[in-house]
N, C-alpha and C positions, 0 to 999 in steps of 0.2 A: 787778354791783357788789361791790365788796370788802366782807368782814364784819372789821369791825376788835374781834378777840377782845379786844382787852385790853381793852375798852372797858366792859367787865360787870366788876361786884364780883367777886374771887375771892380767899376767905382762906387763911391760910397753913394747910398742913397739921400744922406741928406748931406748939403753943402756941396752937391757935387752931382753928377748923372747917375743913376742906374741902368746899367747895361738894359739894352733891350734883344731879347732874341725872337726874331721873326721870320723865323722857319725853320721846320719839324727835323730839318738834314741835320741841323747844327750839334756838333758833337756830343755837345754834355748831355742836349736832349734824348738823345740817340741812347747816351748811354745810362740817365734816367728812364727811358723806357725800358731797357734790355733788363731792370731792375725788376719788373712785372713777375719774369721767370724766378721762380724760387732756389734754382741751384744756382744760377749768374749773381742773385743778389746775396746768398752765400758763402759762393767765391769771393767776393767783391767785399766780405766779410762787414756789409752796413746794414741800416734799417730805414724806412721808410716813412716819415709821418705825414700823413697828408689831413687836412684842416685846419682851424680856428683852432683848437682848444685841444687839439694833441701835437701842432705845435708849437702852440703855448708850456706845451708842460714837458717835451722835449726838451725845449729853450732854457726851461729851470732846473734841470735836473743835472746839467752840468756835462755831459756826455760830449767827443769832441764832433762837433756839425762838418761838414763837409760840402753843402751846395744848398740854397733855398733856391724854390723859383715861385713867382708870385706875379699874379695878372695886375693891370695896372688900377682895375676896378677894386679886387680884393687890397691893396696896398693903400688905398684913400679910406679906408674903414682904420676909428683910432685904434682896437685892440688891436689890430694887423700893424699898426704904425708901432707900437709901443712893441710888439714881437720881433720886429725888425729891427729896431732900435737895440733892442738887446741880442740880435742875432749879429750886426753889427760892429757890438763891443765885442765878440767873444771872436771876430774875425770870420766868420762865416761870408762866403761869397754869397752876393746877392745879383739876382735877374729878373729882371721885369720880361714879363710874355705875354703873349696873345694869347685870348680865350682859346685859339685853334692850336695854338700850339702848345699849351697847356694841357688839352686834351690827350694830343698826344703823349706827355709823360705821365697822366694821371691814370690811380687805376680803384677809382671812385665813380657809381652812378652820376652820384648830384654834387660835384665836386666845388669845394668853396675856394678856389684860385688862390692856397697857400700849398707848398708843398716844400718837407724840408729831409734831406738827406743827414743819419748820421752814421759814424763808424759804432758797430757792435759795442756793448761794454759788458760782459756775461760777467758772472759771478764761480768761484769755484769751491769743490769743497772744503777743501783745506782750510780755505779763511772763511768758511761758515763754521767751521769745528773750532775756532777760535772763540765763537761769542761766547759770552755767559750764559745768558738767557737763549734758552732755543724753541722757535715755535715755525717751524716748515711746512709748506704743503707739500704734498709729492704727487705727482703727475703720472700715474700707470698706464699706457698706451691712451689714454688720450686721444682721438682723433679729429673732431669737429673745430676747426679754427676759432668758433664763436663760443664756444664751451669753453676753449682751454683759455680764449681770452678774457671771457668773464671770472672763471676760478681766480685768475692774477688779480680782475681788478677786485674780486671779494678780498681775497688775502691780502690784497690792500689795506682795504676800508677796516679788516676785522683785527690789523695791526700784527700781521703776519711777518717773520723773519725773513724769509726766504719762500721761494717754490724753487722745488728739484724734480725736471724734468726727465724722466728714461728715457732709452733711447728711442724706443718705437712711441714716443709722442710728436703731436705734430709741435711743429715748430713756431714758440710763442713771437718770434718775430716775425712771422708769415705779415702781409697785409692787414686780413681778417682779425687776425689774432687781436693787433694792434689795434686797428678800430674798436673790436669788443672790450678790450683793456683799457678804455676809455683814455686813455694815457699811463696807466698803471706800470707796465712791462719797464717805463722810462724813471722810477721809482722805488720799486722792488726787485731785490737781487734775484737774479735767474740763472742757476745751474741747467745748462743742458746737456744734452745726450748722455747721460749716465746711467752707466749697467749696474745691474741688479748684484753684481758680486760688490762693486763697490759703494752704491751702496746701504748692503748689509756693514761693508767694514765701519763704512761710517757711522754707521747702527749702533755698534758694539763698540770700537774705540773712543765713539764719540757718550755713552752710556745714555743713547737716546733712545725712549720708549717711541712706537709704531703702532698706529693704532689705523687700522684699514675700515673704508667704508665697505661694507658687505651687503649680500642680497640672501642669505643664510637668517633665517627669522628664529633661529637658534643661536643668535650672536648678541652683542649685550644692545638693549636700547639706548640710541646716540645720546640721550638724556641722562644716562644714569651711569658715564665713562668718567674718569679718572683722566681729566685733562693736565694736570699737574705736572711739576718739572720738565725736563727736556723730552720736547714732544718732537713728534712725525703725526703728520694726516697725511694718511694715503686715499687717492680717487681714482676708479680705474677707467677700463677702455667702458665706452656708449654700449657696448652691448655683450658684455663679460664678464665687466666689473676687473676686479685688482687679477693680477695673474697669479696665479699656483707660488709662485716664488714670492712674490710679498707677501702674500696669504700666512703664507709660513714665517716668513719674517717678524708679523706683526705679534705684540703680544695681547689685543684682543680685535674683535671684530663690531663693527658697529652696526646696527639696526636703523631704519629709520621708517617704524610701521608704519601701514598702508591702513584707512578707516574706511576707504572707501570701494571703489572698482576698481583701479589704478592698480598694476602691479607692481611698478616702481617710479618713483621721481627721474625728471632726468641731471645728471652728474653734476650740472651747475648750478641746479635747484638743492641739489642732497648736500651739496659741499659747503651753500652758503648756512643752512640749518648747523651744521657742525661744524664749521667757523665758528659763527658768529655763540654757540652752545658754549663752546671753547671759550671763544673772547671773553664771555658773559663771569664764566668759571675762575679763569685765571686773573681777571680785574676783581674779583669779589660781589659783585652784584648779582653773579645769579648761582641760587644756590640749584643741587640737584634735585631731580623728582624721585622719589624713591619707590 
């Protein structure tokens, strides 16, 4: 059953008290730690930001909050005052905790005593087929939470439209994910769990070209591709690469040689080279190697 936080008193922090909670029984904490599990948190259809500077950029990104909780030490630091301040305005409950019982809901090592709940905001396809401009990543099984969350925050940084995740990817709102997306995931639109039949549809109706990272040294070098018009970058699982089905989907395959002993980069290393090849391409500054 859903725990509907806003349902408890909770005063404003400034002109006024902040609740304090000081003990780990207390429901909301109970039910921010039940968060930790990845099918409860889910179910419970939210996300988790925990630090300084992911939730800082949760706070901006406009998404609805649902519960902060924050130690009384981390809450005396000004960027924590000023994130508060605008968690706030936007109606977000706040709670002041104890280190110990902070521990309790956190699910961080070295955890810096901010930590803020929000409800999901996924993206779908449909209103990605709508843009003009199209420049996606796509996520082929996927599995390392820190892989799949750095690709997000690359397709960030490299001015990416969207990432579309399949459905045997892990799931970029996990914890991990989140941390490695340095705040990205709260930024850039994220299609999940989508099958491969849909989308191909989206492929074709949408007259998007597909261009798959490969490990076939018979495939074009990622330098010398055809990043132009409505694109797809597909990246596959850590130790597979794209599956049989996008393979076929794609209409070329990318290279990314090896000079050295290495047989392959790993996926979040391969994907930020062809991002950023891409970005370089379709801004105009870099031309191809031939």
């Amino acid at each position: 059953m859903k725990v509907d936080v806003r349902a408890y008193n909770i005063y404003n922090f400034r002109g006024g008290t902040m609740e304090k909670i000081e003990s780990a029984q207390n429901k909301r904490i109970k039910w921010i730690a039940s968060l930790k599990n990845a099918r409860r948190r889910r179910e419970e259809g939210v996300v988790v930001a925990e630090g300084v500077r992911l939730v800082e950029m949760a706070a901006e990104a406009g998404w609805t909050t649902r519960f902060c909780l924050v130690t009384a030490e981390a809450a005396r630091e000004e960027r924590a005052e000023r994130i508060l301040a605008r968690l706030e305005s936007l109606g977000c409950p706040l709670a002041e905790v104890t280190p110990e019982v902070y521990m309790k809901a956190s699910d961080t090592d070295a955890p810096q005593g901010i930590l803020l709940v929000l409800e999901e905001r996924g993206a779908s396809l449909a209103a990605l087929a709508m843009r003009q401009e199209m420049h996606v990543v796509v996520l082929d099984g996927v599995q390392d939470p820190g892989n799949a969350g750095t690709i997000v925050r690359t397709a960030d940084a490299a001015g990416a439209d969207a990432v579309v995740c399949l459905a045997d990817t892990i799931d970029v709102f996990s914890a991990k994910a989140v941390r490695a997306s340095m705040g990205s995931v709260f930024h850039v639109p994220v299609v999940r769990n989508v099958s491969r039949t849909a989308l191909c549809e989206f492929l074709q109706q949408g007259r998007v070209r597909l261009l798959a990272a490969d490990l076939d040294e018979a495939a074009q070098p990622y330098y010398a591709a055809d990043y132009s018009g409505r694109l797809a970058l597909a990246f596959g699982n850590e130790g597979n690469g794209v599956s049989d089905e996008v393979r076929r989907m794609a209409e070329a395959k990318l290279f990314i040689p090896m000079f050295g002993k290495a047989e392959s980069l790993n996926v979040a290393t391969a994907a930020a080279l062809v991002l950023y090849e891409a970005a370089g391409v379709r801004r105009g500054f870099r031309r191809h190697c031939q």
